[in-house]
Each structure stands twice: as C-alpha cells, then as structure tokens.
C-alpha positions as a Markdown table, in Angstrom:
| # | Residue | x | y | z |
|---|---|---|---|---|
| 1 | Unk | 98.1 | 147.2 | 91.5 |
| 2 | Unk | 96.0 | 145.5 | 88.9 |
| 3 | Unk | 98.7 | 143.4 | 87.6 |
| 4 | Unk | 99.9 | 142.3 | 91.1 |
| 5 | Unk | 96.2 | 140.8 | 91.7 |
| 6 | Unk | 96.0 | 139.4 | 88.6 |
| 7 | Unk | 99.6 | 137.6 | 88.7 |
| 8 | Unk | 98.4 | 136.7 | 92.6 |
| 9 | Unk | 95.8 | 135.2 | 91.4 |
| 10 | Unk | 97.6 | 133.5 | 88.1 |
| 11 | Unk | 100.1 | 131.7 | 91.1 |
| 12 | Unk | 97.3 | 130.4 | 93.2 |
| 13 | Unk | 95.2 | 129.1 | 90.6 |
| 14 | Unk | 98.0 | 127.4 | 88.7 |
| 15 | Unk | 99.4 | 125.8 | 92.5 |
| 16 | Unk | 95.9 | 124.7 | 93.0 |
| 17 | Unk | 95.5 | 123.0 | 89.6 |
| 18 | Unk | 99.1 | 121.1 | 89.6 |
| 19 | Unk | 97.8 | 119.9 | 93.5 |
| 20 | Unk | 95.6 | 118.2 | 91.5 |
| 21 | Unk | 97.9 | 116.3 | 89.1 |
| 22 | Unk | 99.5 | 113.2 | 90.3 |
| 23 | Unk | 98.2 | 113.5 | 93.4 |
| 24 | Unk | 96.7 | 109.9 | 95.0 |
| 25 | Unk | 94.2 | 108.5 | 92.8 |
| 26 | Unk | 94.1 | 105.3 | 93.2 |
| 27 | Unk | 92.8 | 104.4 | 90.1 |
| 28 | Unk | 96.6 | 105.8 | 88.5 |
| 29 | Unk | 98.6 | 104.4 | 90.5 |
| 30 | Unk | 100.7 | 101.6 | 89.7 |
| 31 | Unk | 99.6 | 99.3 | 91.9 |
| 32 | Unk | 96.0 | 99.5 | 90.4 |
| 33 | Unk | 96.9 | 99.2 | 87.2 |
| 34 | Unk | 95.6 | 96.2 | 85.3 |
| 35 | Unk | 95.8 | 95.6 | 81.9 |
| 36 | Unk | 93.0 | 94.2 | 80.4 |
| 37 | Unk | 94.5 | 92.8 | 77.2 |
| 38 | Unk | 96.6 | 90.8 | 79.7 |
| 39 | Unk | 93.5 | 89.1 | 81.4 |
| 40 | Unk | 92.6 | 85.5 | 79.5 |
| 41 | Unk | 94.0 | 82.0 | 80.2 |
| 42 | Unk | 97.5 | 81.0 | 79.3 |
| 43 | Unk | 98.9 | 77.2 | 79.5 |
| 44 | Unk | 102.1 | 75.4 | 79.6 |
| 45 | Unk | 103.4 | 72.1 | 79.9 |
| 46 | Unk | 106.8 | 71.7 | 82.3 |
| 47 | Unk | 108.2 | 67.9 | 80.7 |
| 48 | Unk | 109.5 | 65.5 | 83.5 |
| 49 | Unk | 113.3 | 65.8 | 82.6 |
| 50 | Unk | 112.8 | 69.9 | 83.4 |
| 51 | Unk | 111.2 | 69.3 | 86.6 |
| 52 | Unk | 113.3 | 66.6 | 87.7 |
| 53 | Unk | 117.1 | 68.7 | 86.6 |
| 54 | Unk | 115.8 | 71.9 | 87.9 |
| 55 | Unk | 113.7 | 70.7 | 91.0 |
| 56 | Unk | 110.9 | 73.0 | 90.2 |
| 57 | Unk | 107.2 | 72.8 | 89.5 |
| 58 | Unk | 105.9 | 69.9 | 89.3 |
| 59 | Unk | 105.7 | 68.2 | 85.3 |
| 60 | Unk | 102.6 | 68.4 | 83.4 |
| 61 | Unk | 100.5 | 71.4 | 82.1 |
| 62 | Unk | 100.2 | 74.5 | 83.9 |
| 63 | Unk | 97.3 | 76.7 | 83.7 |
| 64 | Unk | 97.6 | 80.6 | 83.8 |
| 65 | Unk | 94.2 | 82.3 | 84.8 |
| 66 | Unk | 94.6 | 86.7 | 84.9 |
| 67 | Unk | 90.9 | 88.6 | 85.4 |
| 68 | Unk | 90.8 | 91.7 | 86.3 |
| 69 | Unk | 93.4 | 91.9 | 88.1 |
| 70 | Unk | 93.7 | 88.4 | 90.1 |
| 71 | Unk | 95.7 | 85.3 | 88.8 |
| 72 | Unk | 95.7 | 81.7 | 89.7 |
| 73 | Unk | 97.9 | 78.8 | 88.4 |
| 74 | Unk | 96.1 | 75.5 | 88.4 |
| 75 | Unk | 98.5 | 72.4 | 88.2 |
| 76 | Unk | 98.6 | 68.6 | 87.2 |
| 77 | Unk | 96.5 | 66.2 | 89.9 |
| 78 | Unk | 94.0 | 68.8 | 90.1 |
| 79 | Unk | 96.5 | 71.7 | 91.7 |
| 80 | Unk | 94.8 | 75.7 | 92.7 |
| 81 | Unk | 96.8 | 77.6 | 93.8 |
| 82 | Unk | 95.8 | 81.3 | 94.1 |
| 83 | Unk | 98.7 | 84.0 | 93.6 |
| 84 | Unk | 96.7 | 87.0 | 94.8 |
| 85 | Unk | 98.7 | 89.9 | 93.0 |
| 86 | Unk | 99.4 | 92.6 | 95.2 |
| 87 | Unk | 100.7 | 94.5 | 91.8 |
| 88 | Unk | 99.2 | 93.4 | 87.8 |
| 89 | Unk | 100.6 | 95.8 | 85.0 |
| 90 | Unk | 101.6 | 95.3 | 81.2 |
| 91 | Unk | 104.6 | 95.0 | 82.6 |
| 92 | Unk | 105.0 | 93.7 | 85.9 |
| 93 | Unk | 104.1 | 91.5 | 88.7 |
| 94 | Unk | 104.0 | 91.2 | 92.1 |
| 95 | Unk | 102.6 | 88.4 | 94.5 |
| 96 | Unk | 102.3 | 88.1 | 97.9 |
| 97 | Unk | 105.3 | 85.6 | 99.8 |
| 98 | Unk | 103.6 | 82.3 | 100.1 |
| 99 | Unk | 104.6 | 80.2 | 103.5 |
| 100 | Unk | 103.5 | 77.5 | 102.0 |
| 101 | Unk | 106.4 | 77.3 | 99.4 |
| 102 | Unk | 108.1 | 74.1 | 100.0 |
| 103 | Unk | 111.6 | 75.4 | 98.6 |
| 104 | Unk | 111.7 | 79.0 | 100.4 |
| 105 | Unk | 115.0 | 80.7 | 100.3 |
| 106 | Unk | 116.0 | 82.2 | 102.6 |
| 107 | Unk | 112.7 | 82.4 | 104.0 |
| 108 | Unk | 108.8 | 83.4 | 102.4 |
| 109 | Unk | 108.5 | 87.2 | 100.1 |
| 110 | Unk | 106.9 | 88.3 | 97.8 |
| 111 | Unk | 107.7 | 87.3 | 94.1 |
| 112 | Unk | 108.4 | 90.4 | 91.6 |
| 113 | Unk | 108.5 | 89.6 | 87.3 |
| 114 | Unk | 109.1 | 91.6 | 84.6 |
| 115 | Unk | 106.5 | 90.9 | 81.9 |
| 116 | Unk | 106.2 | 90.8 | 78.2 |
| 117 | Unk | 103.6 | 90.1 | 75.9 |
| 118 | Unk | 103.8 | 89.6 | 72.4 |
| 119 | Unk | 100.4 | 88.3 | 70.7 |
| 120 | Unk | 99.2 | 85.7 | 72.2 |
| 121 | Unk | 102.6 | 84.4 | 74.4 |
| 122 | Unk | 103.4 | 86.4 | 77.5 |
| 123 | Unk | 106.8 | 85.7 | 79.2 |
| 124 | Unk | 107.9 | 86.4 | 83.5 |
| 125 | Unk | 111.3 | 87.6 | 84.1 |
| 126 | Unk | 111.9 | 87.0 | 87.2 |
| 127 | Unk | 113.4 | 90.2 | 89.2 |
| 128 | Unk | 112.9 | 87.9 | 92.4 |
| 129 | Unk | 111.3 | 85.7 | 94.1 |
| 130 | Unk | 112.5 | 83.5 | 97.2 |
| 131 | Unk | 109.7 | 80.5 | 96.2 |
| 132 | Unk | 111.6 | 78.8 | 93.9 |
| 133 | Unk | 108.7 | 76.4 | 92.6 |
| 134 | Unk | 107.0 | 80.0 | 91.9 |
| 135 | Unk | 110.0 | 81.6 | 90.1 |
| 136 | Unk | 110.5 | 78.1 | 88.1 |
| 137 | Unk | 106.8 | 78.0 | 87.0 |
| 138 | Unk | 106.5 | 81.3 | 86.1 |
| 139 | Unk | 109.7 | 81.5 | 84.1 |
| 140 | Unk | 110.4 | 77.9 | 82.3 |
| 141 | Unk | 108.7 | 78.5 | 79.2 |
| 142 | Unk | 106.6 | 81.7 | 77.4 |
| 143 | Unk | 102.9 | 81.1 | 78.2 |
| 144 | Unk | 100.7 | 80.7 | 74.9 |
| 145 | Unk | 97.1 | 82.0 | 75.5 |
| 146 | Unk | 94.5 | 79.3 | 75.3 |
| 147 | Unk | 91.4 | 81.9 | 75.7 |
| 148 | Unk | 90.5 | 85.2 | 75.8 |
C-alpha cells in the first residue's frame, strides 16, 4: 500500500511541476522577447537611382533606432516615423500595418522580417509585408551600426 501512495504521490507532484513549465510567462514568450545586443542605432543611405527604379523609400540616409524593444526609422527632410514592433527577437520582426503607407498592397498589415546580425551589420528578410516603402527600406541594403 506504501508503494501505491508513494507512486500517487510521485504522479501528482511531477504533473504539478511540468504545469509549471512553458506555461504563459510572459516574459518567455516570443513576443516579449527582445534582444538587447540588437538595440543601438543602425544607418543607411538609399542612392536616387535605387529609389527612383524600385519606387521605394525615399533617397538619402536612413536611420535605424531599436531600445528595448521599440524601433523607429528617421528619414531625409527630417522624416519619424515610428514602427511600434508588435514582435522584436534575434531573429524576427513584426510591426503593426501602417494606413498611412502610400503604396499598400492589397490593403494595410502588418510587416514580418527575418533578421540577421552579424557584428555590427544586421540584415531584414522580408517574409511580408504589404507597405512596400516599409519592405523596400527595411530590405535594400544591410544596416551598419553607427552606435551602441
């Protein structure tokens, strides 16, 4: 009868432990994730003939701001534009449709990149992303850090 208790008791303990594993914490999931070796300022210059063949961004150098988990792109004539991650990892990004896109297609969503860093250069893949401008900006050249 012993044993029975004892392997009773081994079943509910080890079911109430492995509740406890990947459970929803927040602070693991993937949307929370941010990696702080990403965060610092990146910069990149789109030249004229790029913006003008592939109707992107528009030319001049782009600025790349990622803190703790928030990014922002500041443009030529004094351009801010937050991108408001919904999702910042090592690896990935995800921001939030923008309506004010002026090349939509088919219509405003969210953006999703593949990301890799490598030193100080970090380069979006774009898995997709309906705001062209976005996509383009993100994806026409590797990003060279400028500051920590």
């Amino acid at each position: 009868m012993r044993v029975r208790q004892i392997v009773v008791l081994m079943v509910v303990l080890g079911t109430a432990t492995l509740a406890g594993c990947g459970g929803n914490d927040e602070s693991s999931s993937p949307e929370t994730l941010v990696s702080p070796g990403l965060d610092g300022t990146y910069e990149m210059t789109v030249a004229e003939d790029d913006a003008a063949v592939t109707g992107g961004a528009s030319p001049g150098r782009w600025t790349l701001t990622i803190n703790a988990g928030d990014a922002t792109f500041d443009g030529p004539g004094g351009r801010h534009i937050p991108l408001m991650p919904t999702e910042i990892s090592e690896t990935r990004m995800i921001v939030p449709a923008d309506a004010n896109c002026p090349n939509n297609d088919p219509a405003p969503g969210e953006g999703e990149y593949e990301l890799e860093s490598s030193g100080d250069s970090l380069t979006f893949t774009k898995v997709q992303d309906p705001c062209g401008d976005r996509a383009f900006t993100f994806t026409i050249h590797t990003w060279q850090r400028s500051a920590p």
